[in-house]
Residue, then its C-alpha position, 0 to 999 in steps of 0.5 A: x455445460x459451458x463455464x462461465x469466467x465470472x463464477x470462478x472463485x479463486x483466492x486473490x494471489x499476492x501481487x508483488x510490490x516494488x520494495x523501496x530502497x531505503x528503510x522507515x528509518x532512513x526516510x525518517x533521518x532524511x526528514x528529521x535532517x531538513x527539518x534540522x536545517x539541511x538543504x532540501x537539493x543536499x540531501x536530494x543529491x545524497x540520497x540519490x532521490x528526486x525533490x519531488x520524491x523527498x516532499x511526498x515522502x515528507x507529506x506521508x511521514x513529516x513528524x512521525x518517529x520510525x515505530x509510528x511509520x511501522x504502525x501505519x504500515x501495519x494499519x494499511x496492510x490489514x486495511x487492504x486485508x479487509x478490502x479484500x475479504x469484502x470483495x471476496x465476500x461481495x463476489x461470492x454473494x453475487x455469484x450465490x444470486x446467480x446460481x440461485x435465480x438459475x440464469x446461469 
């Protein structure tokens, strides 16, 4: 009997992301500078970071404290959690249809 690729239910393996090279808590301080009066090029040029960089990092944490953006963190990681779960769940409910009407 031929295996069909689409029925196989393996476990999603972990993917490994880039890890960010500065901490919650020097983004947060790098903020916290702009907002206190510092050039936005200036602490670009410190960090070592592009402009573009600095405004999505102020975009996603602008007015947050380091625990808040821990919070978050957490939050996004059990969200993807449950994305995968249901997935998973989705996957095999489709596969149990297929093996169940027999067109396998």
């Amino acid at each position: 009997m031929e295996k069909c690729e689409f029925l196989r239910l393996t476990p999603h393996q972990e993917t490994h992301v880039k890890k960010s090279r500065f901490t919650e808590g020097q983004i947060i301080a790098a903020i916290k500078e702009s907002e206190a009066g510092a050039k936005t090029p200036d602490i670009c040029r410190k960090l070592g970071i592009s402009s573009a960089t600095f405004y999505k990092w102020k975009s996603k944490f602008g007015g947050m404290d380091v625990s808040d953006v821990a919070k978050m963190r957490a939050l996004e990681d059990e969200n993807r959690r449950l994305k995968r779960i249901v997935a998973d769940q989705a996957l095999n409910i489709d596969a149990l249809k297929i093996v169940a009407s027999g067109n396998f």
